[in-house]
C-alpha positions in Angstrom: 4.4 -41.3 -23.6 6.1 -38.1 -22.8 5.3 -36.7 -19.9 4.7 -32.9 -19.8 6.4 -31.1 -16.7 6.2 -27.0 -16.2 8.8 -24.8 -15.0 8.1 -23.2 -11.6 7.8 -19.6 -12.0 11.2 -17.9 -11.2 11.5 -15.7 -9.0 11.1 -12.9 -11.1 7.7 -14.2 -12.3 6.6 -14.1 -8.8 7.9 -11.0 -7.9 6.3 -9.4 -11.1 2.9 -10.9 -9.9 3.1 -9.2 -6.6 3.8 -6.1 -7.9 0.8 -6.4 -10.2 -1.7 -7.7 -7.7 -4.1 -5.3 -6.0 -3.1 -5.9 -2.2 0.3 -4.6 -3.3 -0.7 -1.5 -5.1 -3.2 -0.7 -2.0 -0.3 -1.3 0.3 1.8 1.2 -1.2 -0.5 3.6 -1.7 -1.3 3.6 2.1 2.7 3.6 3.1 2.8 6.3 1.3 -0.2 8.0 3.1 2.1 7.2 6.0 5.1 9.3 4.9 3.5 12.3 3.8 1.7 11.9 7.2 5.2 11.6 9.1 6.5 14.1 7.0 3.8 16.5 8.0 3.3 15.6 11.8 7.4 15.4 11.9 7.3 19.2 10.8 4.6 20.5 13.2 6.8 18.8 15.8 10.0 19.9 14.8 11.5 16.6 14.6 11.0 13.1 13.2 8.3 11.6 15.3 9.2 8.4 13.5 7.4 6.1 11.3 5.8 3.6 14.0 4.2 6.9 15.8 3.3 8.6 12.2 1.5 4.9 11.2 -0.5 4.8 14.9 -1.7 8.4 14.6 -2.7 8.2 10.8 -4.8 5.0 11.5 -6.5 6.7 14.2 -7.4 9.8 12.2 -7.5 9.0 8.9 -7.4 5.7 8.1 -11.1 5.5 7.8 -12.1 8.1 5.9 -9.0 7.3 3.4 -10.4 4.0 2.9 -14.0 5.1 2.0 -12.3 7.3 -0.4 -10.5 5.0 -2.0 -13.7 2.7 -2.4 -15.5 5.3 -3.9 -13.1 5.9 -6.4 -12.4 2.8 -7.5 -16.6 2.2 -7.6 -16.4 5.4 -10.0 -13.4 3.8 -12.1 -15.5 0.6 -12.9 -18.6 2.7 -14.4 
């Protein structure tokens, strides 16, 4: 009897699935709330307030109501 054995996915296969998922994709979209947040707050300040300041202030004041957004639209995607 032969016995039937599957390759492992390489590591491009995984990478490729990560990049597909949906956690990844939500990820990225937030880092790049992020940035244009540190962008913004970096110019009002008139220098970089760097990215660990920019992520702590954009979860305080907008996280939340970026999220809900976000929701919604994807609720009005599936219809």
């Amino acid at each position: 009897m032969k016995e039937s054995r599957e390759m492992p996915p390489s590591q491009e296969d995984r990478s490729q699935f990560v990049k597909n998922s949906v956690l990844y994709k939500e990820f990225l979209a937030e880092r790049a709330e992020i940035l244009k947040h540190k962008w913004i707050e970096s110019e009002k300040a008139g220098k970089d307030i760097g990215f660990e300041k920019a992520l702590l202030d954009w979860i305080v004041k907008h996280r939340s109501n970026w999220r809900e957004k976000r929701m919604r639209e994807a609720k009005t995607e599936l219809k």
